[in-house]
VEXLUM-296018 format. One line per 2 residues: for each residue y, z, x negated of C-alpha. Coordinates in steps of 0.1 Angstrom, whole numbers, always signed. Each point is the difference from the previous one (the first is absolute). Layout:
# residues N
Y Z X | ...
# end
This chain:
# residues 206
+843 +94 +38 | -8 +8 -35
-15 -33 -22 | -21 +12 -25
+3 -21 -32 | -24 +1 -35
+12 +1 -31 | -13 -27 -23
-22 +7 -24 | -10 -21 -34
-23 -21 +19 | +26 -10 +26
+22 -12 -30 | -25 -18 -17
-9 -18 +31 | +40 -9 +11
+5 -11 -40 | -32 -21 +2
+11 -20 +30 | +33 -6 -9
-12 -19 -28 | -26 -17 +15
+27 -10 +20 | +19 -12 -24
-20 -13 -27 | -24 -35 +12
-14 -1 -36 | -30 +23 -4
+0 +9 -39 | +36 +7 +2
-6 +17 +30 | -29 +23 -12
+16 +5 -38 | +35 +13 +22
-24 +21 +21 | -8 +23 -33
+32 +21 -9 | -6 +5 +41
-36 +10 -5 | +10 +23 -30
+24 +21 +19 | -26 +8 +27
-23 +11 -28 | +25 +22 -12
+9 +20 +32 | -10 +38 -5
-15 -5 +39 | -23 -24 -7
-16 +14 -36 | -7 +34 +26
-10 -17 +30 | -32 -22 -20
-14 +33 -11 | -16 +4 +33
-6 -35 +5 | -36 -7 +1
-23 -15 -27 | -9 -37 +6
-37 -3 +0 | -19 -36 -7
-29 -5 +27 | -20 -33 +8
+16 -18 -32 | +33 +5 +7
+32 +26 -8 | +22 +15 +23
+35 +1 -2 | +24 +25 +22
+26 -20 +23 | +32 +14 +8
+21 -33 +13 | -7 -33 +9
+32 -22 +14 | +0 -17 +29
+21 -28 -9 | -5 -7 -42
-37 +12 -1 | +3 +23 -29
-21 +31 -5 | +9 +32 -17
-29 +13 -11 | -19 +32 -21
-30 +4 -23 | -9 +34 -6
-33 +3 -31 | -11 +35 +0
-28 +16 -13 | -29 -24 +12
+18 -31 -16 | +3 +16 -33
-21 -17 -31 | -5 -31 +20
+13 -36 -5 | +16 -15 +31
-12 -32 +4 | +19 -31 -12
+16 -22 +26 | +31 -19 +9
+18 +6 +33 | -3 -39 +12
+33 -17 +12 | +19 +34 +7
+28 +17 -26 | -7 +35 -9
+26 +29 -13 | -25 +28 -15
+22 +30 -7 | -14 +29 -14
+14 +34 +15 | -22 +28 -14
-23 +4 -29 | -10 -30 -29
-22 -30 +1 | -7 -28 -18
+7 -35 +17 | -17 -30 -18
+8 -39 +2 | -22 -28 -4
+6 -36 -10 | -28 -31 +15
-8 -27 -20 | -29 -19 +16
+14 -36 +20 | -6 +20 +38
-30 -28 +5 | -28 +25 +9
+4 +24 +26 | -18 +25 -9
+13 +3 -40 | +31 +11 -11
+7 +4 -38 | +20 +28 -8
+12 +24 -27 | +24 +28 -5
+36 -4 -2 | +16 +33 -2
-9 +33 +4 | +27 +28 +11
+3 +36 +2 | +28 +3 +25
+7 +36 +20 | +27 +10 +26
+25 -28 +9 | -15 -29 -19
-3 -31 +24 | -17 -31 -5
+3 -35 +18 | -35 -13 +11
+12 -38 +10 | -32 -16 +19
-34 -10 -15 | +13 +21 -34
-32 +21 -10 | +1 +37 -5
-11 +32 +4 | +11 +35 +1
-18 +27 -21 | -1 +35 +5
+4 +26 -36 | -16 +32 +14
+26 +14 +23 | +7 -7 +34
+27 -31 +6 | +16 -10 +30
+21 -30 +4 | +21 -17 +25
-5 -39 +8 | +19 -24 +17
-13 -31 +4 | +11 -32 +19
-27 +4 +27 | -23 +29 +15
-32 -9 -27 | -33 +6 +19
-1 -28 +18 | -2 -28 -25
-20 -13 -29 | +4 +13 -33
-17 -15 -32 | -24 +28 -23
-10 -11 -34 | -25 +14 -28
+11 -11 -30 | -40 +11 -15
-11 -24 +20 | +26 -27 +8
-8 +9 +39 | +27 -7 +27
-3 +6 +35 | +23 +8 +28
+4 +33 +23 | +22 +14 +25
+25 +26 -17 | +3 +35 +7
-3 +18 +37 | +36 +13 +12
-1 +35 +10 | +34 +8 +19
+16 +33 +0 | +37 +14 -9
+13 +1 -31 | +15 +35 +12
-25 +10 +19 | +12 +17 +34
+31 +11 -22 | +16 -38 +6
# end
């Protein structure tokens, strides 16, 4: 009888790298700093930058994103994830937010954006204020990666051209609250994070 076998492909890689240091690391900021150089390498794979040219555009409907998902595990919760922000996302803000208690690894694979950080001030007594102000503001392109660790406020920016990134995050998002601030205003409120649209990373290629 003839066992037919699959190759593994970037995603594969990332996923068996991921869980053997999950498995071996308890502490979660060592943990998600060691998981970058890993993160970085599937950015760089030839297959990848080709596949996410037909992956779809993310599209924001009822208040929230979408984000594509590719993997979640079964055993350490982690999510890979993409963000695709074609046409219909360009000259528009993306809202500022924070991604509650979960870590986030937002690596950018195609194209350039800006990725700004905030700092809060006000003493977290009313809940529905939040004093904020810029911290940074970053052009990064292909391979630049940044650490989101929870409740850190940020956004993601696009610069005319379409982006696409790859996230990994410490569980699926979607399903939890997620702060949103306007620093204008001093608003804060809470909403659930983007809706997680699965399909393959390689499509029926695998």
């Amino acid at each position: 009888m003839v066992v037919e076998t699959r190759t593994q492909n970037a995603l594969d890689r990332f996923v068996h790298k991921t869980r053997e240091l999950f498995a071996s690391e308890p502490d979660l900021d060592k943990r998600w700093q060691a998981l970058t150089p890993i993160l970085a390498e599937l950015l760089a794979d030839p297959t990848v930058i080709e596949a996410s040219k037909n992956w779809p555009d993310c599209v924001a409907k009822e208040g929230r994103g979408e984000n594509l998902i590719f993997y979640e595990d079964p055993d350490f919760g982690f999510a890979v994830n993409g963000l695709v922000k074609g046409e219909s996302r360009q000259g528009r803000l993306s809202g500022i937010h924070d991604h509650g208690y979960i870590y986030t690894l937002y690596g950018v694979l195609d194209g350039h954006e800006r990725i700004e950080r905030y700092d809060r001030h006000d003493d977290r007594s009313r809940p529905d204020y939040a004093e904020i102000t810029l911290a940074s503001n970053v052009y990064v392109g292909p391979g630049e990666i940044d650490l989101v660790g929870p409740y850190e406020i940020h956004r993601e920016n696009t610069v005319g051209e379409r982006s696409v990134a790859v996230i990994i995050r410490s569980n699926k998002a979607g399903n939890h609250l997620q702060g949103r601030y306007r620093p204008e205003t001093g608003e804060y409120w809470q909403g659930y994070g983007p809706r997680q649209t699965p399909i393959e990373m390689f499509g029926s290629a695998g």
